[in-house]
C-alpha positions in Angstrom: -29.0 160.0 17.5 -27.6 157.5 20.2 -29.3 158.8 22.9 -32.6 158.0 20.8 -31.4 154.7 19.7 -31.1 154.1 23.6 -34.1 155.2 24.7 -35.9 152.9 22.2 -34.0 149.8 23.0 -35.0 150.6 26.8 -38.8 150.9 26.0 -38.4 147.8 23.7 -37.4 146.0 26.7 -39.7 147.2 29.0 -42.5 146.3 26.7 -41.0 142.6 26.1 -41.4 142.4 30.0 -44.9 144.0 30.5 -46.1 140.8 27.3 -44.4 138.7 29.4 -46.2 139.4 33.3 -49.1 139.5 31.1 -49.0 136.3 29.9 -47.8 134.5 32.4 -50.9 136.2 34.8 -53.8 135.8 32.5 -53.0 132.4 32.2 -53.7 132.6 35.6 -56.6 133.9 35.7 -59.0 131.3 36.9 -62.1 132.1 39.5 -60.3 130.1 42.6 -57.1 132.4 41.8 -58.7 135.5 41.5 -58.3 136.7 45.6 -55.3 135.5 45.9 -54.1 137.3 42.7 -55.7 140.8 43.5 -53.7 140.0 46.6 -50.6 139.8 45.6 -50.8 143.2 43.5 -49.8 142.0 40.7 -52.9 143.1 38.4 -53.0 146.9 39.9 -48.7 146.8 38.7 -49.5 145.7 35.5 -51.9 148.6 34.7 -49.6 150.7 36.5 -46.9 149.4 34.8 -48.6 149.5 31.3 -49.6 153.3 32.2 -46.3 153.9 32.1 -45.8 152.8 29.1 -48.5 154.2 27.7 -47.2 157.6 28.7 -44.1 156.9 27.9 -45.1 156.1 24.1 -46.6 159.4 24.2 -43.9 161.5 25.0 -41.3 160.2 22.1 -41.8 163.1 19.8 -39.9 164.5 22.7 -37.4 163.3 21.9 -36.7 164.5 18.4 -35.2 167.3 17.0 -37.7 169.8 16.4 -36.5 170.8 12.9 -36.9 166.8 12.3 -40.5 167.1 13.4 -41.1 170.6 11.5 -39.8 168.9 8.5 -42.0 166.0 8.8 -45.0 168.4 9.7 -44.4 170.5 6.7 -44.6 167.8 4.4 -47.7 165.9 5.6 -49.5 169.4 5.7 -48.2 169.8 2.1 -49.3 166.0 1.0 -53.1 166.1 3.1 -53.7 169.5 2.3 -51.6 171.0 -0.1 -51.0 173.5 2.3 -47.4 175.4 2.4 -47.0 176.2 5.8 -44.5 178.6 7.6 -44.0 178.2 11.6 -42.2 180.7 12.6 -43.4 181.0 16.5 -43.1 179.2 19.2 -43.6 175.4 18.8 -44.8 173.1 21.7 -45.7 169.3 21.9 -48.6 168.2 24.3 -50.3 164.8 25.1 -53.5 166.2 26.6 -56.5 166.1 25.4 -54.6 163.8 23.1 -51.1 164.2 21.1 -50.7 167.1 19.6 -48.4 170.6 18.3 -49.4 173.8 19.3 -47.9 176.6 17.2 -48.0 180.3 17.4 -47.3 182.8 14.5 -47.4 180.9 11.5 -49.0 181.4 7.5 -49.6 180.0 4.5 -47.5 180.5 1.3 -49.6 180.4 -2.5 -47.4 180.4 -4.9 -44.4 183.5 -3.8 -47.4 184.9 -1.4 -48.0 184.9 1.9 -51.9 184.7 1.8 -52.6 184.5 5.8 -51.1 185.3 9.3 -52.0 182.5 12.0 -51.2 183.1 16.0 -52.6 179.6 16.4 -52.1 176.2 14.8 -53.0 172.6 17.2 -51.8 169.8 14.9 -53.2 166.8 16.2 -50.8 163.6 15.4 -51.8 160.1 14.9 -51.4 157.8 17.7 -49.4 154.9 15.6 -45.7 155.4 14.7 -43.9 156.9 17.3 -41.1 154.8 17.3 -40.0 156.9 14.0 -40.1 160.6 13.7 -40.7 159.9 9.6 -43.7 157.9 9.7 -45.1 160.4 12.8 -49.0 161.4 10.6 -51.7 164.0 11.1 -55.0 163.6 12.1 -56.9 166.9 12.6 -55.4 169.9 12.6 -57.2 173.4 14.1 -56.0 177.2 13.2 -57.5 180.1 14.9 -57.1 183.5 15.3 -55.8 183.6 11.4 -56.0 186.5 9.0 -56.2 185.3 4.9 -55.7 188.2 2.1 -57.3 186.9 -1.0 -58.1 188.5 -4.6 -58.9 187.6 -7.8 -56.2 185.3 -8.6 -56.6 182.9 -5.4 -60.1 182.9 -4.4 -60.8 180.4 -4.8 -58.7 179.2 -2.0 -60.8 177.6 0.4 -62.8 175.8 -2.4 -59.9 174.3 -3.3 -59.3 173.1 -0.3 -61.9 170.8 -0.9 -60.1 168.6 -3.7 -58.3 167.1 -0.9 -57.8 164.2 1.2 -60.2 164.2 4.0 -61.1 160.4 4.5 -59.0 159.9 7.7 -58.7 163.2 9.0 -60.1 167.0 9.4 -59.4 170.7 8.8 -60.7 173.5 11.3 -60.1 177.2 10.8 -61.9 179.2 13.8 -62.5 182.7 14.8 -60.5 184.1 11.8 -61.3 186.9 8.8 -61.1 186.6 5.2 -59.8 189.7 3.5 -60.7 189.8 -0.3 -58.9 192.4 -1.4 -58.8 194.7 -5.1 -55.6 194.8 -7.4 -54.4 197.8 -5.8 -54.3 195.7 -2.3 -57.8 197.2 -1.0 -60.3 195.9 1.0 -63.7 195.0 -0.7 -65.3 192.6 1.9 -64.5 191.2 5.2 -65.9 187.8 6.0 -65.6 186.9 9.5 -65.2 183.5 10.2 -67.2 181.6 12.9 -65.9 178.3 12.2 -65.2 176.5 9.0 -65.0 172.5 9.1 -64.0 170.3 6.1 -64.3 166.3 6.7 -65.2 163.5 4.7 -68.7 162.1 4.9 -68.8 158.6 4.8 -72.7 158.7 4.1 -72.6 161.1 1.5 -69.0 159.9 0.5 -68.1 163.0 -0.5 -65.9 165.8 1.0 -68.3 168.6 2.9 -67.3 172.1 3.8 -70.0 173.5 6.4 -69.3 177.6 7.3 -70.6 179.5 10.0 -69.8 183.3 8.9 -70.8 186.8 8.6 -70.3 189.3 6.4 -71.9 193.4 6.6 -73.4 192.5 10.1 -75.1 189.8 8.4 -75.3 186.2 9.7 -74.9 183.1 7.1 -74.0 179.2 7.2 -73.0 177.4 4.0 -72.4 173.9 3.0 -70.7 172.7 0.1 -70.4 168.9 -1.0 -67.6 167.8 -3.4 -68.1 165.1 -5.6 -64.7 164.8 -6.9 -65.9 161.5 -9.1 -68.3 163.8 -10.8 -66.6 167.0 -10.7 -69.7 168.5 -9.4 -70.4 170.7 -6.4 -73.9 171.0 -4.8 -74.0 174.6 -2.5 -76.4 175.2 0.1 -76.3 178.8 1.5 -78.9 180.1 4.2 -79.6 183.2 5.5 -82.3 182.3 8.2 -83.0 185.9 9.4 -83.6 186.8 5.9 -85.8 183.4 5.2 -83.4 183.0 2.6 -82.5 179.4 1.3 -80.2 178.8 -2.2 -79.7 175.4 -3.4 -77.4 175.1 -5.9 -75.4 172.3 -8.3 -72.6 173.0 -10.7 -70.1 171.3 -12.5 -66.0 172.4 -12.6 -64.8 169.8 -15.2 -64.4 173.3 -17.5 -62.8 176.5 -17.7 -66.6 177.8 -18.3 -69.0 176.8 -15.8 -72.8 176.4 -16.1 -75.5 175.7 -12.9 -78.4 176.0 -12.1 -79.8 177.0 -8.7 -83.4 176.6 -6.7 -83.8 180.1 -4.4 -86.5 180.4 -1.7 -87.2 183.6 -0.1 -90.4 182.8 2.2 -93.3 181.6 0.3 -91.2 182.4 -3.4 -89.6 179.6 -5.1 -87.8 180.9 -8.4 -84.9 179.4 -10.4 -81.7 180.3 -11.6 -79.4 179.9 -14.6 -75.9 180.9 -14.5 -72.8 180.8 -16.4 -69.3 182.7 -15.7 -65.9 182.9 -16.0 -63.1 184.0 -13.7 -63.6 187.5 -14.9 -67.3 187.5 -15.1 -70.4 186.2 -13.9 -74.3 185.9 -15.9 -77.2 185.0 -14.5 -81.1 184.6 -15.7 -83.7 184.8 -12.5 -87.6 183.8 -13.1 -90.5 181.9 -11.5 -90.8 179.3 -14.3 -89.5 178.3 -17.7 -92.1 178.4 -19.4 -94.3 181.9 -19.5 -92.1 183.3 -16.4 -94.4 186.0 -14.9 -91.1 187.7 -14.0 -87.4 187.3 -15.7 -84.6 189.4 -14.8 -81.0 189.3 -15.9 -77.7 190.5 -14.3 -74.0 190.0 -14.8 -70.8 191.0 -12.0 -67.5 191.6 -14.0 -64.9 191.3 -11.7 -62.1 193.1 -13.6 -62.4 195.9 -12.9 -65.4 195.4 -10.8 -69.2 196.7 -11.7 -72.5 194.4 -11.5 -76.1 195.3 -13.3 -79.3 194.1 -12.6 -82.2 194.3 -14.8 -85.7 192.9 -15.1 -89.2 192.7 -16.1 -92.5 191.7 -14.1 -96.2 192.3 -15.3 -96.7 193.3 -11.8 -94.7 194.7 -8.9 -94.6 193.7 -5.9 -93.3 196.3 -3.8 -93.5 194.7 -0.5 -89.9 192.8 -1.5 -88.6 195.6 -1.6 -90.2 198.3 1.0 -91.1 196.0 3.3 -89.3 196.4 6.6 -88.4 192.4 6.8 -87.8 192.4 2.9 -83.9 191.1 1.8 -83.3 194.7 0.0 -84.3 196.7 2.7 -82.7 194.8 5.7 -79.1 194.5 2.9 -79.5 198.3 2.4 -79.9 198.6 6.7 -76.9 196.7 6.7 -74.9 199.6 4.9 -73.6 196.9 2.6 -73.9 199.2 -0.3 -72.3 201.9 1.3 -68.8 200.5 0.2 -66.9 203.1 -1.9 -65.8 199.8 -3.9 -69.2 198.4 -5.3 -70.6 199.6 -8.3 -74.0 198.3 -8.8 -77.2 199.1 -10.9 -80.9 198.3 -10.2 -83.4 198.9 -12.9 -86.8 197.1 -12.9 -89.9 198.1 -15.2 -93.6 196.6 -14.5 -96.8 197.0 -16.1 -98.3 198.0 -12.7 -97.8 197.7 -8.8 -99.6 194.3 -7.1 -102.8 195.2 -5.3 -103.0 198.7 -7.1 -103.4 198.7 -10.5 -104.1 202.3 -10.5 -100.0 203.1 -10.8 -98.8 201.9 -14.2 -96.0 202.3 -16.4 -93.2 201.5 -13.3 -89.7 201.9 -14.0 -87.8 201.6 -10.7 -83.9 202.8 -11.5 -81.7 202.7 -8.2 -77.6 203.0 -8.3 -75.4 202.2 -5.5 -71.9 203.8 -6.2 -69.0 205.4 -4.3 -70.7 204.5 -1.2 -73.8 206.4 -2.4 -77.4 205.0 -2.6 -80.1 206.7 -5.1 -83.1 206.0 -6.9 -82.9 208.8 -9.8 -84.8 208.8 -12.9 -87.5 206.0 -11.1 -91.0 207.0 -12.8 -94.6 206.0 -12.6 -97.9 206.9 -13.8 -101.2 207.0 -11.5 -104.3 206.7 -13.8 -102.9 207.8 -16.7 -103.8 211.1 -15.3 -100.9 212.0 -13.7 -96.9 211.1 -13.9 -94.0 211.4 -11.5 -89.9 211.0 -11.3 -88.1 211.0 -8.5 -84.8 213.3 -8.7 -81.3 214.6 -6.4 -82.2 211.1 -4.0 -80.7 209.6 -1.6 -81.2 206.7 1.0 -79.1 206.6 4.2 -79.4 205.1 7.5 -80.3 207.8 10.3 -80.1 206.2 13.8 -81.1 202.6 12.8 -83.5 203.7 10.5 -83.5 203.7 6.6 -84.4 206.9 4.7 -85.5 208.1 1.5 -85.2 212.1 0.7 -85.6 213.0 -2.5 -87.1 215.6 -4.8 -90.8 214.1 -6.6 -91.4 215.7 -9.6 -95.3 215.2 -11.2 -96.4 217.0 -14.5 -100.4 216.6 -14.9 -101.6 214.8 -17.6 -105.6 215.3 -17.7 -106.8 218.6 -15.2 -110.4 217.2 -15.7 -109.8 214.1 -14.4 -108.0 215.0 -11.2 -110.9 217.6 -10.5 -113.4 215.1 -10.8 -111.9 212.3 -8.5 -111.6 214.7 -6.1 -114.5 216.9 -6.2 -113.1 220.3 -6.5 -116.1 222.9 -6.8 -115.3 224.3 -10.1 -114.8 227.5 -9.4 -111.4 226.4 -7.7 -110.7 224.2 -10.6 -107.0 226.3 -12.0 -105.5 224.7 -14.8 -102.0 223.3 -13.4 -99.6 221.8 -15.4 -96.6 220.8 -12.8 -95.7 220.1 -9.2 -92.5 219.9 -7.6 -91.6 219.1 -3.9 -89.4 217.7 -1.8 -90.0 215.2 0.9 -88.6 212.7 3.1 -89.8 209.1 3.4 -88.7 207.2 6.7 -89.7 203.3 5.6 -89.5 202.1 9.1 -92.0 204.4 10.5 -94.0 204.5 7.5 -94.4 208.4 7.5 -93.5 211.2 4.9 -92.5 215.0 5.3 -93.2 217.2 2.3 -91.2 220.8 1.9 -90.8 223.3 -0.6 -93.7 222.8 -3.0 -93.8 224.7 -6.2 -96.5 224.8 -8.5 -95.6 225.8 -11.7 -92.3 226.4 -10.9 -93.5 229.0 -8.3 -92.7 228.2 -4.7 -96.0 229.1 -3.0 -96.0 229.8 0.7 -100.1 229.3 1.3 -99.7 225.4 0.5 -96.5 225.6 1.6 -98.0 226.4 5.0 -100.7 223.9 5.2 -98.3 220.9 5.0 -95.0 223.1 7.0 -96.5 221.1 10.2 -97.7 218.5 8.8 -96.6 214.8 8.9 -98.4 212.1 6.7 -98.8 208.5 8.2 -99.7 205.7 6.8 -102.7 205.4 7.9 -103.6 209.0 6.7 -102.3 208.2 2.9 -105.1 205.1 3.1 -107.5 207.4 3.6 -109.2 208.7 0.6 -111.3 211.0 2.3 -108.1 212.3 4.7 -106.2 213.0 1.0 -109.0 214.3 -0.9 -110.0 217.0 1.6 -106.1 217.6 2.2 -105.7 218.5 -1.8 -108.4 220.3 -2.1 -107.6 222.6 0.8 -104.7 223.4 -0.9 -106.1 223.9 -4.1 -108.7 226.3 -2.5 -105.6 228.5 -1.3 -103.9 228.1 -5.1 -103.8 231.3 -5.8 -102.9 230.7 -9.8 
């Protein structure tokens, strides 16, 4: 405690002299004095002198006790922040670029938990008050390299974060993983952490958390402004290579929340209402309030956890979901689904398919559980004439690629009308009352592979060998003429 007493009586009095030359020279400091004052050195020894100084201000923290300067650190990241922090690494004080603690191994304590493991931590000090290790302040600080375990009783960690403080100062967390984790301590997502900023905007006046993350392989930014006056916090998420923008605005001054949210997936605008709990979460997606074309519903219940999805649409458009740019298709790519954790249910019906009102009746079922993928019990009729489920599917990624195989089952409505579309010669016109097959659907290539056709529950090997080497493309399926002669080949070989 002397020694620092001394040290500061020393730079008192070496400040007292540097007022002093400077007064006494810039009094001086007159056009006709000018040479003969750059002459005498005296200028170039005050900077040097106040240099000194300057670096000599700098290096007080030195000069404490560093379980002083922990103490004081721990309680300004506590008061800013409300962050309980741990240092238990090494612990080093540097000037340049400007004053600041760099810390190794250190975490945060919520509550009796240790929620993260940091290796670094810069804490970037305020240049005022050195003369007093009490009154020493942070500015910014920066963690990197940090691991955080969350679950459902702190989640909501980092957006609590934002209830804080930020006028004069800044939090950075950088190259760093979020862990959210079940009851029984395992991992449901990773979210890997670009960078993560929080300030204060002086524009928006609000405190603004921008994200740069990614989660499954798949890139997304997100800013959130808190308007504390309010209690209100407006969301913006993007997902660029998805053209996927959400806009959302919802209030926290209850235990229940309510928003509302504007979503924009390329040329789509649509709207959605949502309420939830900590334990659950509803929501109501359509194009319009009034006389919604579509409307679909879905709720996530978090303990334990399962999500549904269900819906309605006059028409179906299946190019948002078998397109190979579509958000389902590139999510399923992703293998996001393939997470023994998520148990999630798909079910959509439509009145018909967009651009083809020929298939009716559409109820697309898919499932995503214990890191499987199918699309059992789908159904759809063609013409009234003839109807077909899908059975024992499955969708996987092969090599890059996304896959459908899948057993198609399709029980004949109307003989008559089948014959006459396709101009079977009556004499080969059998009456048939089921197919069943087996086929594989590769959505990137656009191609299909049929197998083990039965016709009335009989496997028969002549149509069986007309499409053993064959492969039907895309282009082939839109031709009418290609299909019809195809069918009617292998009706000609039916032998009933």
């Amino acid at each position: 405690m002397n020694k620092t007493k001394s040290f500061l009586k020393y730079l008192k009095h070496i400040n007292n002299l540097i007022n002093s030359l400077l007064e006494k020279n810039l009094n001086r400091l007159k056009f006709n004095n000018l040479l003969n004052l750059a002459r005498s050195n005296k200028i170039i020894l005050t900077f040097v002198a106040l240099f000194i100084f300057f670096i000599t201000y700098l290096l007080i923290p030195t000069f404490y006790k560093q379980s002083d300067i922990i103490k004081q650190l721990n309680s300004n990241l506590l008061e800013k922040f409300n962050l309980d922090v741990k240092f238990s690494g090494k612990f080093n004080y540097n000037i340049f670029p400007s004053p600041h603690f760099k810390i190794t191994d250190s975490s945060i304590i919520l509550g009796e938990d240790e929620i993260s493991n940091i290796k670094k931590m810069n804490i970037y000090i305020s240049l005022k008050k050195f003369f007093s290790k009490d009154k020493i302040d942070i500015k910014d600080v920066i963690i990197e390299d940090a691991n955080f375990n969350l679950n459902s009783d702190n989640y909501k960690f980092f957006f609590d974060l934002l209830e804080n403080d930020f006028k004069n100062t800044s939090l950075k967390i950088q190259n760093s993983n979020i862990f959210f984790r079940s009851n029984e301590n395992e991992v449901l997502v990773i979210n890997k952490v670009h960078n993560i900023k929080y300030y204060y905007d002086n524009n928006e006046l609000k405190n603004i958390l921008l994200s740069n993350n990614e989660i499954f392989n798949i890139p997304y930014k997100i800013k959130i402004l808190n308007d504390q006056r309010k209690k209100v916090i407006f969301t913006e998420l993007d997902l660029n290579f998805l053209k996927l923008k959400l806009e959302n605005e919802h209030s926290y001054s209850v235990e229940t929340y309510n928003g509302m949210a504007n979503l924009n997936i390329k040329n789509l605008k649509s709207l959605i209402k949502y309420q939830g709990r900590q334990s659950y979460f509803e929501f109501k997606f359509f194009d319009k309030v009034d006389n919604p074309k579509f409307e679909y519903v879905g709720k996530f219940n978090f303990k334990p956890f399962y999500s549904t999805f269900e819906g309605y649409t006059k028409k179906l458009n299946l190019s948002y979901l078998l397109d190979t740019n579509s958000l389902i298709f590139q999510l399923v790519k992703t293998e996001l689904f393939n997470n023994k954790n998520i148990d999630f249910k798909l079910n959509i019906n439509s009145d018909y398919i967009n651009n083809n009102s020929n298939f009716k009746n559409i109820k697309l079922n898919s499932k995503f559980k214990d890191g499987l993928i199918d699309v059992d019990e789908t159904s759809f009729n063609w013409k009234d004439i003839i109807f077909f489920k899908l059975s024992n599917s499955l969708i996987f990624v092969k090599e890059g690629e996304l896959i459908l195989d899948s057993k198609l089952s399709t029980n004949i409505l109307d003989n008559n009308k089948i014959y006459k579309f396709l101009l079977t010669p009556k004499k080969y016109r059998k009456k048939i009352k089921k197919i069943d097959f087996n086929f594989t659907y590769n959505f990137d290539q656009e191609t299909a592979n049929l197998k083990d056709i039965r016709v009335d529950g009989k496997l028969n090997q002549n149509i069986n060998k007309i499409f053993s080497n064959l492969m039907l493309r895309k282009e082939n399926l839109k031709n009418r003429i290609y299909l019809k002669n195809l069918l009617n080949q292998a009706i000609k070989s039916y032998e009933g």
